[in-house]
C-alpha positions in Angstrom: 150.1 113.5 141.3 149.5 111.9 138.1 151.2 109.1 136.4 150.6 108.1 132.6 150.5 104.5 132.4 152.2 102.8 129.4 148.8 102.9 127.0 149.3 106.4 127.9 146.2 106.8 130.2 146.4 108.9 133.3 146.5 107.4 137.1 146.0 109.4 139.9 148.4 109.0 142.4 149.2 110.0 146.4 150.9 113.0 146.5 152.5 111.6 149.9 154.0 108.6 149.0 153.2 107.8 145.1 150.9 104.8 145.6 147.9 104.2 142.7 145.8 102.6 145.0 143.2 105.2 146.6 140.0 104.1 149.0 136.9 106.1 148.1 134.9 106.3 151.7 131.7 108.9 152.4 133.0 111.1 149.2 136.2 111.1 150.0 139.3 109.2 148.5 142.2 108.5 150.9 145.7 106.9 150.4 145.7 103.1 150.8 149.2 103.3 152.1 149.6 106.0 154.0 145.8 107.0 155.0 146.5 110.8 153.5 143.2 112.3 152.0 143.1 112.8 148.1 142.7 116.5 147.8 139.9 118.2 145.3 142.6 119.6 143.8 144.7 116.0 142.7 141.6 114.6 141.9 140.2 117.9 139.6 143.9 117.6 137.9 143.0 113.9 137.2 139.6 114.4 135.8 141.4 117.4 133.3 143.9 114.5 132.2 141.2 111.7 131.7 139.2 114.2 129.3 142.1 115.3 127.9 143.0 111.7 126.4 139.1 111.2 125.6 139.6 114.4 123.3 142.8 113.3 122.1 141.1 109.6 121.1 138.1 111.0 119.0 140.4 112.4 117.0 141.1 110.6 113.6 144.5 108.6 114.5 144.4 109.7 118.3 143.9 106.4 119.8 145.8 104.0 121.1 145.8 100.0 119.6 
């Protein structure tokens, strides 16, 4: 799941139970609250948003102040 914070950057988020705050252990990112593994997939989508707002910010006018 992914969240856009207000400065309009992206935040991966536990598809389980919404928390922000993921533990990265071994290669592998799990929940802080509920202990759910990140799947490749969430974290893929995440990586596609964060170079989406890179593009969109070397664009003339496309970032944020």
């Amino acid at each position: 799941m992914i969240f856009y914070n207000p400065r309009g950057a992206p935040e991966l988020a536990c598809d389980h139970c919404g928390c922000r705050w993921v533990d990265r252990l071994k290669g592998k990112a799990f929940c802080y609250e509920c202990g759910e593994e990140v799947t490749a997939e969430s974290i893929a989508e995440f990586q596609l948003a964060l170079q989406e707002m890179a593009a969109k910010n070397d664009q003339p006018g496309g970032g944020t102040t």
